[in-house]
C-alpha positions in Angstrom: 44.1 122.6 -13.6 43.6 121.3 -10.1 45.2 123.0 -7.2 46.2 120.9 -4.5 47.6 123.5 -2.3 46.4 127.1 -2.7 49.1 129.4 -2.4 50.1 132.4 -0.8 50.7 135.9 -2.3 53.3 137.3 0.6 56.9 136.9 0.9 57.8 133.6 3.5 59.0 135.6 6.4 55.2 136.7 7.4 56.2 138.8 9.6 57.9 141.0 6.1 54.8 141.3 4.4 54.1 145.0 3.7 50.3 144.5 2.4 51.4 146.7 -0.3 49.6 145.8 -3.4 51.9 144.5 -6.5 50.8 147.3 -8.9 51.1 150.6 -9.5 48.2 152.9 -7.9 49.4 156.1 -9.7 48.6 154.6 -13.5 45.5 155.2 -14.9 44.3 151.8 -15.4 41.9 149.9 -13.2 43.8 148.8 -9.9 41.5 145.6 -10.0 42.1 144.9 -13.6 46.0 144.9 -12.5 45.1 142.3 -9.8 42.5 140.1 -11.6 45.1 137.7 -12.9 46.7 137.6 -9.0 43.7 136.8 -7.5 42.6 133.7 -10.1 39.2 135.1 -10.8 38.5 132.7 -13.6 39.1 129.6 -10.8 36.3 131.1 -8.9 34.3 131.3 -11.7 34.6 127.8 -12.7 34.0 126.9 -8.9 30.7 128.3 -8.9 29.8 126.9 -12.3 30.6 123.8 -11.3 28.6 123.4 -7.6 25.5 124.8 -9.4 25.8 121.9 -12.4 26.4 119.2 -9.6 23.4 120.3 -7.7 21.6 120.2 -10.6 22.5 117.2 -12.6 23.6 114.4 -10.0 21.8 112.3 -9.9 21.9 109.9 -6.4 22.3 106.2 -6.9 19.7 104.3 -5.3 20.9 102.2 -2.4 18.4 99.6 -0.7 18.0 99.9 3.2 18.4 97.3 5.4 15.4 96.1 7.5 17.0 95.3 9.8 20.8 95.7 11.1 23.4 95.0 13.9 24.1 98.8 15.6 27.5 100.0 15.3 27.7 102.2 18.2 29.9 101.7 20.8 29.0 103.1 24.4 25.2 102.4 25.9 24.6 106.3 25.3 25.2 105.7 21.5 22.9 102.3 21.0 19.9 104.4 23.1 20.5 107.2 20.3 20.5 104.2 17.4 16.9 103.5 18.9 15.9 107.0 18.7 17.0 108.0 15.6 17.7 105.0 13.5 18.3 107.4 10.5 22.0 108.0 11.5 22.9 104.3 11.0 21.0 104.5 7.7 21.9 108.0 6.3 22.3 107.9 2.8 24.6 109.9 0.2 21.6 112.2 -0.1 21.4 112.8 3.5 25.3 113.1 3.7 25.6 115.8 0.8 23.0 117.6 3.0 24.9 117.4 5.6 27.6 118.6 4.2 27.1 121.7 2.0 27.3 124.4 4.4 31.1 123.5 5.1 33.8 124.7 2.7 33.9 120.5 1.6 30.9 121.5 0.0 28.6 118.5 -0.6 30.2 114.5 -0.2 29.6 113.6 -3.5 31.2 116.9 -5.3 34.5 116.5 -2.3 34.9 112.8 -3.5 34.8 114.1 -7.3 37.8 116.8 -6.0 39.9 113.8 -4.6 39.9 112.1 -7.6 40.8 115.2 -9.4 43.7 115.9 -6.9 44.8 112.2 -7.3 45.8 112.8 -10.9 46.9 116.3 -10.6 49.9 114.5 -8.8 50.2 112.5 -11.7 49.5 109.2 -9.8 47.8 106.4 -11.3 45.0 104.0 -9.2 42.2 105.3 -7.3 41.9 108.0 -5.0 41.8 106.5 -1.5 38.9 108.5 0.7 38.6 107.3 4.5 34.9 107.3 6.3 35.1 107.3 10.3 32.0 105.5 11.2 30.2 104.5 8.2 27.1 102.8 10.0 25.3 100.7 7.5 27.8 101.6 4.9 25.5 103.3 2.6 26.9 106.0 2.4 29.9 104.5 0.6 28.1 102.5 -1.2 26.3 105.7 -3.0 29.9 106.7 -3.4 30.9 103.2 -5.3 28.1 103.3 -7.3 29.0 106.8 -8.8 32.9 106.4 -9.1 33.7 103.1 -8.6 37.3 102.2 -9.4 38.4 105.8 -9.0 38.0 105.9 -5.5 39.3 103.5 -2.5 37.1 103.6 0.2 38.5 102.8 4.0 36.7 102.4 6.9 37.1 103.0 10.4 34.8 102.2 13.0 34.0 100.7 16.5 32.3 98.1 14.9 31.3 97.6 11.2 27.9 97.5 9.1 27.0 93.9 7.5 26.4 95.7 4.2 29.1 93.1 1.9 31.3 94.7 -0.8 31.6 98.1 -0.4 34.8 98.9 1.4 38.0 98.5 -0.1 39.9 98.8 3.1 38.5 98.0 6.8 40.7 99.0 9.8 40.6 97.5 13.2 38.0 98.3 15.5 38.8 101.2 17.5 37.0 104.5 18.3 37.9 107.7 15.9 40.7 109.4 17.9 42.3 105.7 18.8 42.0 104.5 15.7 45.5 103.0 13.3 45.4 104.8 10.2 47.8 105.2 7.6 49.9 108.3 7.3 49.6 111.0 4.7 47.3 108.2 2.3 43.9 109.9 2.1 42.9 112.5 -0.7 39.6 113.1 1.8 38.6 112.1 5.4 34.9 112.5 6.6 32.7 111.8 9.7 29.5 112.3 9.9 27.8 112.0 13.4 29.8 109.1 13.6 32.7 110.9 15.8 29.6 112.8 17.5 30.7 111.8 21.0 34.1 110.6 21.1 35.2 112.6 24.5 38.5 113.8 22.7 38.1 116.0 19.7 41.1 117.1 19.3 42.5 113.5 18.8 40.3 112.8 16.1 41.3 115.6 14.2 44.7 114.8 15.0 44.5 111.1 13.3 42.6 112.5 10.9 45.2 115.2 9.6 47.6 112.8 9.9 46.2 110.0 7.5 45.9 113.3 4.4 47.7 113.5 1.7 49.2 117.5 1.6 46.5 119.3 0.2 43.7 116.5 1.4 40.0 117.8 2.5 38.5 116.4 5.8 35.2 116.8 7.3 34.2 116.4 11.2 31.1 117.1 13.5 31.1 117.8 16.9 28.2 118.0 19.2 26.7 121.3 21.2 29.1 121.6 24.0 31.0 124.0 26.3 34.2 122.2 24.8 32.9 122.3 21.4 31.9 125.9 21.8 35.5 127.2 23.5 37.3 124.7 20.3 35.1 127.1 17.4 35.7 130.4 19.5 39.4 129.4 19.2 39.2 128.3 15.6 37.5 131.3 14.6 39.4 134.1 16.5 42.9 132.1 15.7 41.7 131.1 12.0 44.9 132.9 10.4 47.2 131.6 12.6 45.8 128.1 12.0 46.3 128.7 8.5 49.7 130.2 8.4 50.8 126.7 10.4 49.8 124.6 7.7 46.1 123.6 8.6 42.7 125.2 6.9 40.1 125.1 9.2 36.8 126.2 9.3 34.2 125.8 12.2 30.3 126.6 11.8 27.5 126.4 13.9 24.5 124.3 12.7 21.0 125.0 13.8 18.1 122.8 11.6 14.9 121.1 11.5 16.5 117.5 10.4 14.2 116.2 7.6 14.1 112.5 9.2 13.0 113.1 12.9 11.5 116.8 11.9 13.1 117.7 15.0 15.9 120.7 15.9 19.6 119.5 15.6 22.5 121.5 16.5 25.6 120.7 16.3 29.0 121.7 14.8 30.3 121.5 11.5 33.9 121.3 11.3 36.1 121.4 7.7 39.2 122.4 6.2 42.6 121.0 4.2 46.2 120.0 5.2 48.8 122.0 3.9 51.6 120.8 5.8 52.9 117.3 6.4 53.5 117.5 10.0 51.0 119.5 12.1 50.2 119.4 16.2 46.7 120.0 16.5 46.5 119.6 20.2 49.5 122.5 20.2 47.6 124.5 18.2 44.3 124.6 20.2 46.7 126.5 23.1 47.6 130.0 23.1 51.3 129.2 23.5 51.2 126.9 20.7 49.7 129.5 18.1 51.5 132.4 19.1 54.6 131.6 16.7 52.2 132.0 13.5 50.9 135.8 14.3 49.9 137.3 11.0 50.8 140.6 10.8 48.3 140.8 7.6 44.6 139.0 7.3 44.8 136.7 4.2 42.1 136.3 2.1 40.8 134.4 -1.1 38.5 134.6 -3.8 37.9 130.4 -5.1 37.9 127.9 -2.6 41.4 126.7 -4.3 42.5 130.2 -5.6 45.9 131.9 -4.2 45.5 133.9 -0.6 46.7 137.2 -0.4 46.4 140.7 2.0 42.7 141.1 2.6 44.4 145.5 1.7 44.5 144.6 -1.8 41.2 144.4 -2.6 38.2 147.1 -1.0 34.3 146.5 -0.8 34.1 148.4 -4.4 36.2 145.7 -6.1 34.2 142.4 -4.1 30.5 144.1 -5.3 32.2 143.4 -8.9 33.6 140.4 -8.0 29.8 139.2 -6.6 28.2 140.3 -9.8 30.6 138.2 -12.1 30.0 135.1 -9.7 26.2 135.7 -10.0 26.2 136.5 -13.8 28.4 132.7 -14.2 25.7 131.2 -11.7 22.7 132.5 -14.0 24.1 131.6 -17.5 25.2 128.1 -15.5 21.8 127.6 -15.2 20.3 129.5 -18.1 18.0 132.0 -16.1 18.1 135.5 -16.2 20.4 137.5 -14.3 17.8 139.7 -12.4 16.0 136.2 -11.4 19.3 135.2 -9.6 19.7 138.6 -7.7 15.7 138.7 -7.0 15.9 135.1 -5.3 18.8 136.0 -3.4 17.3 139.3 -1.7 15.3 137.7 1.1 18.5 136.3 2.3 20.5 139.5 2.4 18.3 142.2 3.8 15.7 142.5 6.8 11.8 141.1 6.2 9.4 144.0 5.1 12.7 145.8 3.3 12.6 146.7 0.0 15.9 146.9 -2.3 15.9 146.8 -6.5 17.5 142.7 -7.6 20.5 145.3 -9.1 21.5 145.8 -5.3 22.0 141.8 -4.3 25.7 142.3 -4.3 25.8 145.4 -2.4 23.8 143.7 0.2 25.5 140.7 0.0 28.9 142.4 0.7 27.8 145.2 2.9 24.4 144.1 4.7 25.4 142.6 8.4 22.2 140.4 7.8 24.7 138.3 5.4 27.4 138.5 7.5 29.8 138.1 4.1 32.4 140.5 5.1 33.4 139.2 8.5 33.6 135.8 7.1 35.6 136.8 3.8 38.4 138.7 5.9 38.4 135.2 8.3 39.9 133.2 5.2 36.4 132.0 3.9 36.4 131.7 0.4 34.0 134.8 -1.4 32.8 131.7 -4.4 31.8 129.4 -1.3 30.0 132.7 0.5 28.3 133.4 -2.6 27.5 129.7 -3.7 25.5 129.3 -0.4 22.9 131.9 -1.5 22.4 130.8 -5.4 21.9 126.6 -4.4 18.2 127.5 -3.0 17.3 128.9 -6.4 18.7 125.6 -7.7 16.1 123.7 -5.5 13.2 126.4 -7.0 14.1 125.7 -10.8 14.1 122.4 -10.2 10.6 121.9 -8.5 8.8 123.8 -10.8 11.4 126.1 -12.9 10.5 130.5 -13.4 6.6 129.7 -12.9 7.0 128.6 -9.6 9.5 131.3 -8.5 7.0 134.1 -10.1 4.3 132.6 -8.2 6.5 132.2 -4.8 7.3 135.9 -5.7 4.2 137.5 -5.7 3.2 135.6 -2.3 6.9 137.2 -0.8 5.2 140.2 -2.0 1.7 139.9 -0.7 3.2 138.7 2.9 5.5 141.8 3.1 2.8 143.9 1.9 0.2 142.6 4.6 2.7 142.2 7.4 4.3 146.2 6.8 0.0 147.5 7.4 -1.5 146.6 10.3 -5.3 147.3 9.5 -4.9 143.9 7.7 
């Protein structure tokens, strides 16, 4: 069943909640067992099953590029980028689900597939309606028509618009991002990608954006290496529980990458999250005065992406280890390898080069090492199934270019390299 809203575990005067945990500590059975069906284990599970299948088994339609094409930029600073890098009026649903996984969206085409699931969980019939700020050469949506095609409603919003025929179902005026008319409370999922890059106010594209979700609607932004970009994530991050506690999910992540079209560095900002409220002020809740109303007295955390939040004192770092080793065991008999493969291939990312640790440890370190950095984010809000998905999708990309053979052989050469770099005579 498809949860539009997670909830939260707490009484609704916040500033009651005791962080006592519902169960009784003095009986002999296992506290966790007593919270397991609190915490909707089984909807993280199935969350984790299903990223890994997607990334698997989807398979990308193909969509033609144009030769040529009229730029859709809007400011001289824009069309000098188009010449640059081209790419970004050309990105492709491959590219954009690229793009997109690290956020807590997860990857375009999986989000899009959640809309439509949404949409009928509210028992509404027709297609879910999913808005794209800026869709370039609109092949993007077009990747998305070809997959679901009369489930979803695309609309588009941009300064100007792609020559690409028959893709959108809706096109709205002309206007940039944070000036742009949108419909209120209509979409199921809002995305941007580069296309909002440089509007000069933020805040207002979030603003329209929020506005034009349905309750319990996913959007995706970007912003560009800033100072104002970097004092809007410090405030997103260290205000993250107030943000949610007013109604708005919102994660902000800094990108650093070697883009696979230009093979040159990006950074940028990676901005995601879900409406839970029908009216919200962002701009009021980007100041201190604005937040202060919504100060948790308890950090809420959550387990699945669309599981129930509740007092990060419920649960210790005993309890999450288990937690990571059912995620990991559901991620390997997803995928039909072997356990101890899964933990093996996550090791590099969760302990120090030249370190040695048994595959039986990988969710010790991936709880407890600071090279993961899993705890600080879990206790922020971030889901543990998303934390945990972002370490098993590489092992994805090994099966699939070559299956155990190649990862036994990449193995050995992890080996050789630690063993060569730990002794200097070599």
């Amino acid at each position: 069943m498809t949860t539009i809203v997670p909830h939260i575990i707490a009484p609704p005067a916040y500033a009651g909640m005791t962080g006592i945990p519902p169960f009784d500590m003095t009986l002999e059975a296992d506290p966790f067992e007593q919270i397991e069906a609190l915490i909707d284990l089984p909807q993280a599970e199935a969350e984790v099953a299903q990223a890994l299948l997607h990334e698997r088994d989807f398979a990308f339609p193909h969509i033609e590029k144009p030769a040529h094409f009229r730029p859709t930029t809007s400011t001289g600073g824009q069309w000098l980028k188009h010449h640059m890098l081209g790419w970004m009026e050309t990105r492709t649903l491959h590219q954009a689900d690229g793009v997109m996984w690290p956020a807590q969206t997860g990857p375009l085409s999986l989000a899009a597939h959640r809309a439509i699931e949404r949409r009928r969980a509210r028992g509404l019939d027709g297609p879910a309606a999913i808005l794209e700020l800026g869709a370039g050469q609109r092949l993007v949506a077009a990747g998305l028509k070809a997959v679901y095609d009369d489930d979803i409603e695309i609309h588009e919003s941009s300064p100007a618009y792609g020559e690409l025929e028959g893709v959108m179902d809706v096109v709205h005026p002309p206007l940039p991002a944070s000036k742009a008319v949108l419909p209120s409370s209509t979409f199921e999922l809002a995305y941007s990608i580069f296309a909002s890059f440089y509007d000069r106010d933020q805040l207002g594209v979030m603003q329209n954006v929020v506005d034009s979700l349905r309750i319990g609607g996913e959007f995706f932004l970007m912003w560009k290496v800033g100072a104002g970009s970097f004092l809007r994530s410090l405030h997103a991050d260290r205000y993250r529980q107030h943000l949610l506690r007013a109604g708005l999910e919102l994660d902000v992540t800094g990108i650093s990458r070697v883009s696979p079209e230009t093979c040159a560095r990006e950074r940028y900002y990676i901005v995601s999250g879900r409406k839970r409220e029908r009216e919200i002020d962002v701009r009021s809740l980007f100041t201190r005065r604005g937040i202060a109303p919504y100060r948790p007295t308890h950090k809420l955390v959550r387990i699945g992406s669309d599981g129930p939040f509740f007092p990060a004192e419920w649960i210790g770092n005993d309890h999450l280890e288990r937690i990571v080793d059912r995620l990991i065991d559901v991620g390997a008999a997803t995928l039909n390898v072997e356990g101890s493969t899964m933990r093996a291939r996550m090791l590099p990312y969760l302990i120090p080069q030249g370190q040695r640790a048994e595959p039986e440890s990988a969710a010790h370190h991936l709880v407890h090492s600071p090279w993961a950095g899993t705890f600080p984010k879990f206790t922020n809000g971030s889901a543990l199934a998303h934390i945990v998905l972002q370490r098993l999708l590489p092992i994805v990309t090994y099966l699939q270019k070559g299956g155990q053979e190649r990862y036994q052989r990449d193995q050995r050469n992890e080996q050789i390299e630690r063993f060569v770099l730990a002794n200097p005579r070599f």
